[in-house]
C-alpha positions in Angstrom: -17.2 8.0 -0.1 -14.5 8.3 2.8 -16.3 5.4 4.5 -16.4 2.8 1.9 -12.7 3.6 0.5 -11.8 2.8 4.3 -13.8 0.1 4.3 -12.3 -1.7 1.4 -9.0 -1.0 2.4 -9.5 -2.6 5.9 -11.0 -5.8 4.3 -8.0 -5.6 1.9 -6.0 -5.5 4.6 -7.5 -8.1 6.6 -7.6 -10.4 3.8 -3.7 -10.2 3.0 -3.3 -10.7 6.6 -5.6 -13.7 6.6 -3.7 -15.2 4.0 0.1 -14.2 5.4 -0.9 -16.1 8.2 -2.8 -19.0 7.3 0.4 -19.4 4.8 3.2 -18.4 7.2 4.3 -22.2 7.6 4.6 -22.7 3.6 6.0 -18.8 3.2 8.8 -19.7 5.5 9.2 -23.1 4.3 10.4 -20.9 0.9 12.6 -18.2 2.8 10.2 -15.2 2.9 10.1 -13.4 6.0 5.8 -12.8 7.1 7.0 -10.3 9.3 8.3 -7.7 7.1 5.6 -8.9 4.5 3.3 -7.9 7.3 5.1 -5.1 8.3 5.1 -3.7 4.9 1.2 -4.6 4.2 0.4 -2.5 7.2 2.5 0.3 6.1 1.1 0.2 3.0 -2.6 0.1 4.3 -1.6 3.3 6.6 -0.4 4.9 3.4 -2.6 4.2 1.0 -5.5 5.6 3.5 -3.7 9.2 3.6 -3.2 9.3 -0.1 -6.5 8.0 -0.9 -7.9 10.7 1.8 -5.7 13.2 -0.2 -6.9 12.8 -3.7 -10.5 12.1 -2.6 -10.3 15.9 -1.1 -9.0 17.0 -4.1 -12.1 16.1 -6.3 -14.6 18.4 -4.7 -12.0 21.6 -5.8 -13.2 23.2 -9.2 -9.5 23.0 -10.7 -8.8 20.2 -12.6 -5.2 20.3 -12.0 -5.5 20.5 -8.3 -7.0 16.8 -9.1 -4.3 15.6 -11.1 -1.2 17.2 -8.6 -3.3 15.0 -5.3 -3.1 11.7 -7.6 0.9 12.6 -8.7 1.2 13.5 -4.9 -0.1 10.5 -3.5 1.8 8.3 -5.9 5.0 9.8 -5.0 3.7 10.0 -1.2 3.3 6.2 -1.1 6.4 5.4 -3.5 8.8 7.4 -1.5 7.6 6.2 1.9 8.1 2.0 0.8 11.3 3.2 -0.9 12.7 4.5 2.9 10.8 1.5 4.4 13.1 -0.5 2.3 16.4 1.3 2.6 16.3 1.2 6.5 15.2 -2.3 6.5 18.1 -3.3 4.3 20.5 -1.1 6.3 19.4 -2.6 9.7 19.6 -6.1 7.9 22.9 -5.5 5.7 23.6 -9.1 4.7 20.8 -11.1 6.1 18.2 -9.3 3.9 15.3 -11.5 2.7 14.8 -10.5 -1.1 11.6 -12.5 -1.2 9.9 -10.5 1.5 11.1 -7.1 -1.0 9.8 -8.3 -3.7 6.2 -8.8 -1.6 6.0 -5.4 -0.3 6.6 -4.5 -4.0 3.9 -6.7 -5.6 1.4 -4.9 -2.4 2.3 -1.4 -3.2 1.0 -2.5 -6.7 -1.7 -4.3 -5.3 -2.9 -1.5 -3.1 -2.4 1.2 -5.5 -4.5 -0.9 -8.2 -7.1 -0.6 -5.6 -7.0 2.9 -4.4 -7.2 4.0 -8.4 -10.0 1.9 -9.2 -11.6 2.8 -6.3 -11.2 6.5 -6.7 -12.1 6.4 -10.5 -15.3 4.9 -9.6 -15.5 7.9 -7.1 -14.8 10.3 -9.9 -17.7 8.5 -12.3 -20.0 9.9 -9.6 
């Protein structure tokens, strides 16, 4: 299950890539940084592996609850570490901080968690 979760994720990855950078002359045209919308892709990819790992573990343990604590777990896991992402970037970039570029890692973290549930829901089914 492992295998096909990471698989997804890397062509998920790749194709967000794919795009940032067939895009990047049109992206900057509009003020959004590619690199920290690449940065934070990555990130997110990195992320989303351990917490989908996590929760995936979790479904072979009789208690139900131990289940529902991995999903809350790797929700906050995920949340918490693009929240810090965020926080340092601004505090490194203090004035010069591209808002557009934010508000892209945010619509991936949604992305990428849109995935990982479907994906592990599907899992559950089985």
């Amino acid at each position: 299950m492992m295998k096909k979760t990471t698989y997804v994720f890397v062509l998920l990855l790749l194709m967000i890539q794919g795009v940032l950078t067939l895009s990047r002359t049109w992206l900057l045209s509009h003020e959004l940084n590619v690199t920290i919308l690449s940065g934070a892709n990555f990130l997110l990819f990195l992320v989303t592996i351990f917490s989908a790992r996590l929760t995936a573990n979790s479904f072979t343990n009789p208690n139900l609850q131990a289940s529902v604590r991995a999903v809350m777990l790797s929700f906050m896991i995920k949340f918490f570490v693009l929240v810090l992402a965020a926080f340092i970037y601004i505090y490194i970039q203090r004035k010069a901080v591209n808002l557009p570029a934010l508000y892209g890692a945010a619509f991936l973290y949604v992305l990428y968690t849109g995935v990982e549930v479907r994906l592990l829901l599907r899992a559950l089914k089985k």
